[in-house]
C-alpha positions in Angstrom: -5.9 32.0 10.2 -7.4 28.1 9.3 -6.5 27.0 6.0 -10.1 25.2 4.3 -9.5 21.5 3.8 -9.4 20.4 0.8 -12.2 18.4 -0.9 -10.6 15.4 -0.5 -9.7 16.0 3.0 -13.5 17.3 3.3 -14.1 13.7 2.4 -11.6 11.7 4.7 -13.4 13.4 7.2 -17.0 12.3 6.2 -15.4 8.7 5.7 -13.7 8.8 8.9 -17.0 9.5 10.6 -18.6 6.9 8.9 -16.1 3.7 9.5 -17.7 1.4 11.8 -15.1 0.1 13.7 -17.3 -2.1 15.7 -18.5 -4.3 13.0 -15.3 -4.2 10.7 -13.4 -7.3 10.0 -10.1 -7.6 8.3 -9.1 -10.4 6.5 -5.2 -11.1 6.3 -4.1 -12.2 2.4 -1.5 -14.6 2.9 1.8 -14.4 0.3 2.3 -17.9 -1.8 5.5 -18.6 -3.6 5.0 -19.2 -7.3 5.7 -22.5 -8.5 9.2 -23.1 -9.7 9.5 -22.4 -13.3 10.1 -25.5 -15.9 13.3 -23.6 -17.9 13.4 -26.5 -20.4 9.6 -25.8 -21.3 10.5 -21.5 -21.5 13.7 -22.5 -23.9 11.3 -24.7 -26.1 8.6 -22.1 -26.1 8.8 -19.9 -29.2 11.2 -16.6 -29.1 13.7 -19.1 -27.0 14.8 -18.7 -23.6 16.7 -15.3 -23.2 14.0 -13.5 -25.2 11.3 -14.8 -23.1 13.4 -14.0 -19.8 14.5 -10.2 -21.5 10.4 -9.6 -21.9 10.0 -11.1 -18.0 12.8 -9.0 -16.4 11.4 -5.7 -18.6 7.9 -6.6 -17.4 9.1 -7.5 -13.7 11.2 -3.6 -13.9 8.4 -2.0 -15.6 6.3 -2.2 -12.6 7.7 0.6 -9.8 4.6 1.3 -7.9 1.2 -0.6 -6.6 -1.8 0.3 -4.8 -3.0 -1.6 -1.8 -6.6 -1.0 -0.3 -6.1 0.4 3.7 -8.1 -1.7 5.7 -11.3 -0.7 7.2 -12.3 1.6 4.2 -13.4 -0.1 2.0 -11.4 0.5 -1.1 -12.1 4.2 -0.5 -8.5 5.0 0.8 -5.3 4.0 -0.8 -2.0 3.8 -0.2 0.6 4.0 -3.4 3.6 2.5 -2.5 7.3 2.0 -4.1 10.1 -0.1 -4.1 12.7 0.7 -1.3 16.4 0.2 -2.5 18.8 -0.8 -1.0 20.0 2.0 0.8 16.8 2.8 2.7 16.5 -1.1 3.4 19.8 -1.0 5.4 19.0 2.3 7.1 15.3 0.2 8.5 17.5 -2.2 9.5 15.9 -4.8 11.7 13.3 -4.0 14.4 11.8 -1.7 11.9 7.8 -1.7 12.5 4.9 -2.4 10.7 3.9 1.5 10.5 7.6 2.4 9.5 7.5 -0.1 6.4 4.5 1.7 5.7 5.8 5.0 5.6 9.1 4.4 3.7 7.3 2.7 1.0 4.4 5.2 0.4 4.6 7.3 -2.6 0.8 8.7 -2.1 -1.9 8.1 0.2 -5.4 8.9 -2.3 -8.9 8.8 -1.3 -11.8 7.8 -3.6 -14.2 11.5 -4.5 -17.6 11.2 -5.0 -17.0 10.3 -8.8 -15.4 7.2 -7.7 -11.7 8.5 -8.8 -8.9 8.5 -6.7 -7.4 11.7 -5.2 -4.1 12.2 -3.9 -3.9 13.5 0.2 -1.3 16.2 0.0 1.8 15.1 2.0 0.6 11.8 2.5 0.9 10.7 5.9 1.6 14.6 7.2 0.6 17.4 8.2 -2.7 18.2 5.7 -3.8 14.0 7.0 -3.0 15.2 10.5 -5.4 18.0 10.7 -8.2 16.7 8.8 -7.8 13.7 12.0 -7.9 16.4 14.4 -4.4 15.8 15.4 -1.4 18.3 15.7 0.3 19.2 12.4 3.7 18.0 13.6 2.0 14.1 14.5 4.3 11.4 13.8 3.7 9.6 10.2 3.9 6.3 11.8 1.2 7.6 14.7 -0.9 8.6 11.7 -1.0 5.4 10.1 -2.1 4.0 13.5 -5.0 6.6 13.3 -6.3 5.8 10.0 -6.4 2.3 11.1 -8.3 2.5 14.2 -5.4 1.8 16.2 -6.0 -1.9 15.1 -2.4 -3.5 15.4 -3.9 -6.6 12.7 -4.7 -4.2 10.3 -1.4 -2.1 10.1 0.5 -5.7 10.0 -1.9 -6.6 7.2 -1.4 -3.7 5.3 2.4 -4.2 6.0 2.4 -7.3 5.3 0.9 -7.3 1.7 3.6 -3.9 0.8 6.8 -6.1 1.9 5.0 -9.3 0.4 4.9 -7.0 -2.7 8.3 -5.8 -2.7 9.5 -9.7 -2.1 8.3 -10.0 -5.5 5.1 -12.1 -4.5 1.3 -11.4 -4.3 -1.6 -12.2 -1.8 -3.5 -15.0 -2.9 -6.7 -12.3 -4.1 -4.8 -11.2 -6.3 -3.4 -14.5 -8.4 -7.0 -15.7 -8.0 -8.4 -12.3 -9.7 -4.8 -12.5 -12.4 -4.2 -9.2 -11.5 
């Protein structure tokens, strides 16, 4: 017996159809370093220096999670990733791909419904994703992120890129320009 997709897989499958992959172009946000910080300017700023660096380190810990757009869609599929410690960092190791980073780091992978908000993909990058691609429920994460992507190697580097660019503590270019 065949389980009915959900609506949000309904709707994967409708945007899936409709992603021209001929015409779609990606563009790669680069990472930029902030400018050093003038201490002697924070310490003269009101509140003094170790309250102004307790409310940064509170505000830098506060934020756990961050959304990044997948390429090719448009906005209309997300990926919600987390910070890896250090743990799962050492068991990467090096020589861990693009994809990999990709799946460690994901907490949820959402689509946009019809109203515009985001819904959550149940498992992810598993079994429920698999099946609404037409692929076997037991498909590799990683070859699923591949899938979603078109099999363009750009865009999973881009999309990797901005995640470990992310967890480095920077942000693409975008998104200092938008102050987000």
């Amino acid at each position: 017996m065949t389980e009915q997709p959900s609506a949000a897989a309904a709707r994967l499958q409708v945007l899936a159809a409709d992603v021209e992959l001929e015409q779609s172009t990606v563009q790669v946000p680069s990472a930029q370093v902030p400018p050093p910080v003038d201490a002697e300017a924070i310490a003269d700023a009101s509140g003094g220096l170790a309250d102004r660096m307790r409310a940064r380190l509170n505000k830098i810990t506060a934020q756990t999670h961050h959304d990044f757009a997948v390429p090719g869609w448009d906005g209309d599929l997300v990926v919600r990733v987390h910070y890896l410690d250090p743990e799962t960092w050492r068991r990467l190791g090096r020589g861990t791909t693009d994809a990999e980073l990709i799946v460690a780091s994901t907490d949820a992978l959402l689509l946009r419904g019809d109203a515009g908000a985001l819904e959550a993909i149940e498992g992810a990058w598993g079994p429920t994703l698999a099946g609404v691609l037409g692929m076997p429920a037991d498909t590799p994460a990683t070859r699923l992120v591949a899938a979603v992507m078109a099999d363009r190697g750009p865009w999973i580097t881009a999309l990797a890129f901005d995640v470990l660019s992310w967890q480095q503590g920077r942000r693409p270019k975008i998104e200092e320009a938008l102050g987000e």
